[in-house]
C-alpha positions as a Python dict, from the first residue, in 0.01 Angstrom:
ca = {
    (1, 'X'): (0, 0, 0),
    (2, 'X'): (141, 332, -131),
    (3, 'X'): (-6, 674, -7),
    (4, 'X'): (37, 958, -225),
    (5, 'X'): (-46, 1311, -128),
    (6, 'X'): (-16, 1657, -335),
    (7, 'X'): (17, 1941, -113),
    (8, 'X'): (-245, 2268, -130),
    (9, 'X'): (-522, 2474, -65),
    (10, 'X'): (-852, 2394, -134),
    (11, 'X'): (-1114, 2612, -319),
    (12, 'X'): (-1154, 2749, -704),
    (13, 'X'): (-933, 3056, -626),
    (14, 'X'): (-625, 2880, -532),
    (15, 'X'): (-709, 2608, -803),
    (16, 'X'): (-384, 2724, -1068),
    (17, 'X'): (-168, 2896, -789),
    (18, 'X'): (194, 2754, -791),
    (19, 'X'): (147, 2653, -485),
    (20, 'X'): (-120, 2395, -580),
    (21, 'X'): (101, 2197, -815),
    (22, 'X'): (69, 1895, -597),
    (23, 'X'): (-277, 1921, -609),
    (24, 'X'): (-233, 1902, -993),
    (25, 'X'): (-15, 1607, -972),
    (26, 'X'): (-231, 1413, -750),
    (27, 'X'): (-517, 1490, -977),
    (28, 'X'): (-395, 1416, -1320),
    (29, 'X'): (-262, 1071, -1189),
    (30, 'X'): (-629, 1007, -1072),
    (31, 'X'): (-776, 1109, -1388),
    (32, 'X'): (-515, 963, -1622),
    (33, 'X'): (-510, 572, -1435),
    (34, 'X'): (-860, 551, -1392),
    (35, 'X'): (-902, 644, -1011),
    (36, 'X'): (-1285, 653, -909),
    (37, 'X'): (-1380, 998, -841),
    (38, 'X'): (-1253, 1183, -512),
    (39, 'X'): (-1454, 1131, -188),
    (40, 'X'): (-1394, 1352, 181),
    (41, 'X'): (-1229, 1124, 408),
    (42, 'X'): (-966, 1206, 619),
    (43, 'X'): (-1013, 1568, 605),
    (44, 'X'): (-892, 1557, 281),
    (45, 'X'): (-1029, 1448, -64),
    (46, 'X'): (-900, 1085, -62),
    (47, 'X'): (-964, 824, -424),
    (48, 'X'): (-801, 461, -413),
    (49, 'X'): (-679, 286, -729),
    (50, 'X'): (-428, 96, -862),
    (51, 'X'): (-22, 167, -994),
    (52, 'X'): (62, -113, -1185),
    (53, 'X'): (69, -383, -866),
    (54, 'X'): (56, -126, -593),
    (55, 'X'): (-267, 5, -436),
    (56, 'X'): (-254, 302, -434),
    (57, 'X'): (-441, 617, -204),
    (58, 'X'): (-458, 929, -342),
    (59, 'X'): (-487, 1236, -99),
    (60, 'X'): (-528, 1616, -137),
    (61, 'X'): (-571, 1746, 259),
    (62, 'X'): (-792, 2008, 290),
    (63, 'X'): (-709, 2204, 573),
    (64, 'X'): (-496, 2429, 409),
    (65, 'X'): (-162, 2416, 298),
    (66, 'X'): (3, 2488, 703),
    (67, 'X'): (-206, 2220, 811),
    (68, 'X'): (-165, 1932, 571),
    (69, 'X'): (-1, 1731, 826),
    (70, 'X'): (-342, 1657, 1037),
    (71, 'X'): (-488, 1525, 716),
    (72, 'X'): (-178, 1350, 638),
    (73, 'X'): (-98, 1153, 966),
    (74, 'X'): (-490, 1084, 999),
    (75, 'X'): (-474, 859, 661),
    (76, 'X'): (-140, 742, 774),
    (77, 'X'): (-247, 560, 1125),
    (78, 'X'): (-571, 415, 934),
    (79, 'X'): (-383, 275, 658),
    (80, 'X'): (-104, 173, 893),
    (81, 'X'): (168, 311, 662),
    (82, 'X'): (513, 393, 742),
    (83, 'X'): (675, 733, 596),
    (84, 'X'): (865, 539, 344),
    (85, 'X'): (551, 386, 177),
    (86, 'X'): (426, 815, 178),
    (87, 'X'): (504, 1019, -139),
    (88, 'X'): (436, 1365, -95),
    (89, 'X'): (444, 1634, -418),
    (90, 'X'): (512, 1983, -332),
    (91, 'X'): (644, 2296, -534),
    (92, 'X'): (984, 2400, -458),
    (93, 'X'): (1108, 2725, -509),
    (94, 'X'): (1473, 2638, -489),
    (95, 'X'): (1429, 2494, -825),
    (96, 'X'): (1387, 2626, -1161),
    (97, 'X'): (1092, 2601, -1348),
    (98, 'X'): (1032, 2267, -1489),
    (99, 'X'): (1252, 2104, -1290),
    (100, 'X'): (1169, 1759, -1102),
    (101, 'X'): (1366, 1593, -809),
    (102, 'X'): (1274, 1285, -613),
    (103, 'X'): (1379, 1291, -248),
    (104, 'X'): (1365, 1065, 56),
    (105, 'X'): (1345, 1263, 402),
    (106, 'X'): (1540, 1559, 514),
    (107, 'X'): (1434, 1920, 621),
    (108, 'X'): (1122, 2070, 493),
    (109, 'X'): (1348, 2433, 412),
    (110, 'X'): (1065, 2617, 585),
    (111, 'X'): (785, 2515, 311),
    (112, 'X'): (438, 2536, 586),
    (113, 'X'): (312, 2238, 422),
    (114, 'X'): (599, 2000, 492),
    (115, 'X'): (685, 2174, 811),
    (116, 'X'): (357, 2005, 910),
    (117, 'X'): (393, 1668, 804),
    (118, 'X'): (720, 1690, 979),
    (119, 'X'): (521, 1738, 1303),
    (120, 'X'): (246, 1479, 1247),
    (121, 'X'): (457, 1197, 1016),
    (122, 'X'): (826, 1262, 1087),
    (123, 'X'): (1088, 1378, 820),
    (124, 'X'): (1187, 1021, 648),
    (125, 'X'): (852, 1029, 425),
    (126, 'X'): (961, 1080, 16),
    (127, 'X'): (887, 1400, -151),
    (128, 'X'): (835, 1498, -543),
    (129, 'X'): (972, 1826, -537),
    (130, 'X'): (830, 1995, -831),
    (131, 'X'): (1005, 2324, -934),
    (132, 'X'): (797, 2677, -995),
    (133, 'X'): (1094, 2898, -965),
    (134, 'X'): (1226, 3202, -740),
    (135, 'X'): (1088, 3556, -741),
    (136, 'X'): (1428, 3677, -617),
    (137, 'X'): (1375, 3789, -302),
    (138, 'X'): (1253, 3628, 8),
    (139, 'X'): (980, 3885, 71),
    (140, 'X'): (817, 3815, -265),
    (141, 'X'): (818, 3438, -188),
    (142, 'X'): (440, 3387, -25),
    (143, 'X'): (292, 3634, -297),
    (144, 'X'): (449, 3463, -619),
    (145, 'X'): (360, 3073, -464),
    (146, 'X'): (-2, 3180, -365),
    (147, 'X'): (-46, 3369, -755),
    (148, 'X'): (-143, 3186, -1078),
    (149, 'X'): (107, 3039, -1312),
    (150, 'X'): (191, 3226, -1606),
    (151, 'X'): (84, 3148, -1982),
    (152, 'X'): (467, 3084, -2020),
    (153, 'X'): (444, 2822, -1814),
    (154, 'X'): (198, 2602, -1944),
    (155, 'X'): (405, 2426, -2177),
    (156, 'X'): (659, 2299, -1959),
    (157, 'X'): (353, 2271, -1641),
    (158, 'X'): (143, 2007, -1881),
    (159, 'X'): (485, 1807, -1979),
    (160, 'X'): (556, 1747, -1582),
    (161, 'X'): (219, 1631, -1529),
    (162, 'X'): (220, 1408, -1818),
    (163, 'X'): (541, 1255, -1694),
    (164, 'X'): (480, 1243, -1351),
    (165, 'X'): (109, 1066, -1508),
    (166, 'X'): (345, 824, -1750),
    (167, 'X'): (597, 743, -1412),
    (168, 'X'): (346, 703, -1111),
    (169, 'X'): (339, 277, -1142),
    (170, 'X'): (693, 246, -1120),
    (171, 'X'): (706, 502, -852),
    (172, 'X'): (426, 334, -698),
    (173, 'X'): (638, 45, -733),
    (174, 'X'): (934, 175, -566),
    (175, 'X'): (1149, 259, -902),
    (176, 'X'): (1218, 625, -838),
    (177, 'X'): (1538, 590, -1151),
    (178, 'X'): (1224, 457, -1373),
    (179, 'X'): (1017, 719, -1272),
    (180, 'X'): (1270, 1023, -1302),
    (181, 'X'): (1300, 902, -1669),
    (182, 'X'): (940, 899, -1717),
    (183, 'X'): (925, 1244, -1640),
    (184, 'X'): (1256, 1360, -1810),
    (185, 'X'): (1149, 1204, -2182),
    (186, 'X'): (853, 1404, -2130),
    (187, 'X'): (1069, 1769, -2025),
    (188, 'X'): (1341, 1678, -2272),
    (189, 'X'): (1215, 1487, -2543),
    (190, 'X'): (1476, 1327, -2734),
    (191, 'X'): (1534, 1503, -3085),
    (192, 'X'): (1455, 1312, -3376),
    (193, 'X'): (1610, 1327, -3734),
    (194, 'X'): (1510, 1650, -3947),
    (195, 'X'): (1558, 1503, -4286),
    (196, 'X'): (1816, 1808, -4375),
    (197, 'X'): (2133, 1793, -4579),
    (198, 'X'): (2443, 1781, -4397),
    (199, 'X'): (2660, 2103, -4433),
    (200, 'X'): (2840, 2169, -4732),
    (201, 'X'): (2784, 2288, -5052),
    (202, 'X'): (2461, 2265, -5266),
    (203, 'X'): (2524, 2064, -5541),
    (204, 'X'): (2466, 2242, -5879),
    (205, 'X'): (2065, 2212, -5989),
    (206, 'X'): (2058, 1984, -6305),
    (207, 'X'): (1982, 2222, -6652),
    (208, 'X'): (1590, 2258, -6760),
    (209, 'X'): (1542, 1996, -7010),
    (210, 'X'): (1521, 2162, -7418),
    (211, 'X'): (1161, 2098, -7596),
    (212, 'X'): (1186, 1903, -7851),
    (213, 'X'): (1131, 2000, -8244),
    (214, 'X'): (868, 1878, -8363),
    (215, 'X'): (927, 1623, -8630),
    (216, 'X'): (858, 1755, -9042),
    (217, 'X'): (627, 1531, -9199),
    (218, 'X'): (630, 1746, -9558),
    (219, 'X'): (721, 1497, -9876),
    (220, 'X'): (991, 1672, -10053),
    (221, 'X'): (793, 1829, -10325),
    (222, 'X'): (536, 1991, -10066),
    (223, 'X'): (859, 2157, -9898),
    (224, 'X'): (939, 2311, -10273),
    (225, 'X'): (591, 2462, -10339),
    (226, 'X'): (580, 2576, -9964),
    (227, 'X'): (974, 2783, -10000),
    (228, 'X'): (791, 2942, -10325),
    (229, 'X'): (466, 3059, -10173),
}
């Protein structure tokens, strides 16, 4: 048994805010594998499916994002998990834009939501830490996280989600490698072959064919009454 959890606030108005992007994660896996729609439990929205083998419990905690931890260690205890079978999904401003790293335990670098799990579940749970970028200063930091994502970022936003989507049974499974690739071939699509000529000169473009004369089908004495006309 696997419990994953994306990290947010709930309500439409925080719905495309960077710092729902675990919400997003959680969402798109449900929607994408075929999870049964999202139910309250747990003061949280909780759906269970399958990863490939793994069951799997999805959970977005409702309580807002300083509180998540409640929510959290509440679905823990009733599934009887440990923190290593927890995956949590956050946005991390330490990391550029489109950026992905899977982690396992450590601080929670003053981020309110993991600050809370720490409380409620310990530090040694995994994390997806999903990068939205730096406003460049500190002081700016709760403003740009709680503020919709750009158009720019849509591109590179719907190619995380789609990997995360295309890696979640292996890292349901335990294959975090497996699942980092997932989401990097979606990022950083391999290039494919162009068709163009290598460098160097253009060869010379062959010469228009001539037209043809037409063939003269005059007997010989029809060309001598014709050149006297």
């Amino acid at each position: 048994m696997r419990l994953f959890v994306g990290l947010g606030n709930p309500g439409a108005k925080y719905a495309r805010h960077r710092h729902n992007i675990g919400f997003m994660a959680v969402e798109r896996i449900a929607g994408d594998h075929g999870f049964p729609p999202f139910r309250a439990k747990f003061q949280g929205l909780l759906s269970e499916g399958r990863l490939g083998r793994e069951r799997v419990a999805l959970l977005m905690p409702q309580t807002f994002m300083n509180e998540s931890g409640r929510s959290v260690g509440e679905a823990a205890r009733f599934y009887k998990v440990e923190p290593d079978d927890i995956v949590v999904f956050h946005d991390e401003i330490d990391l550029a834009p489109g950026k992905l790293k899977v982690k396992q335990g450590g601080g929670h670098a003053g981020h309110n939501g993991l600050r809370s799990l720490h409380a409620h579940i310990g530090a040694d749970y995994g994390r997806i830490r999903m990068g939205v970028g730096h406003p460049g200063h500190k002081d700016r930091v709760p403003g740009y996280v709680l503020h919709d994502f750009a158009k720019a970022d849509e591109g590179w936003l719907d190619d995380m989600l789609r990997g995360i989507c295309d890696g979640a049974p292996a890292l349901a499974e335990g294959d975090r490698a497996a699942f980092s690739n997932a989401v990097a071939l979606r990022l950083n699509p391999p290039r494919s072959s162009t068709g163009t000529r290598p460098d160097g000169p253009r060869p010379p473009e062959p010469p228009p064919a001539e037209a043809e004369a037409p063939r003269d089908e005059r007997s010989s004495l029809q060309k001598l009454v014709d050149r006297f006309r």
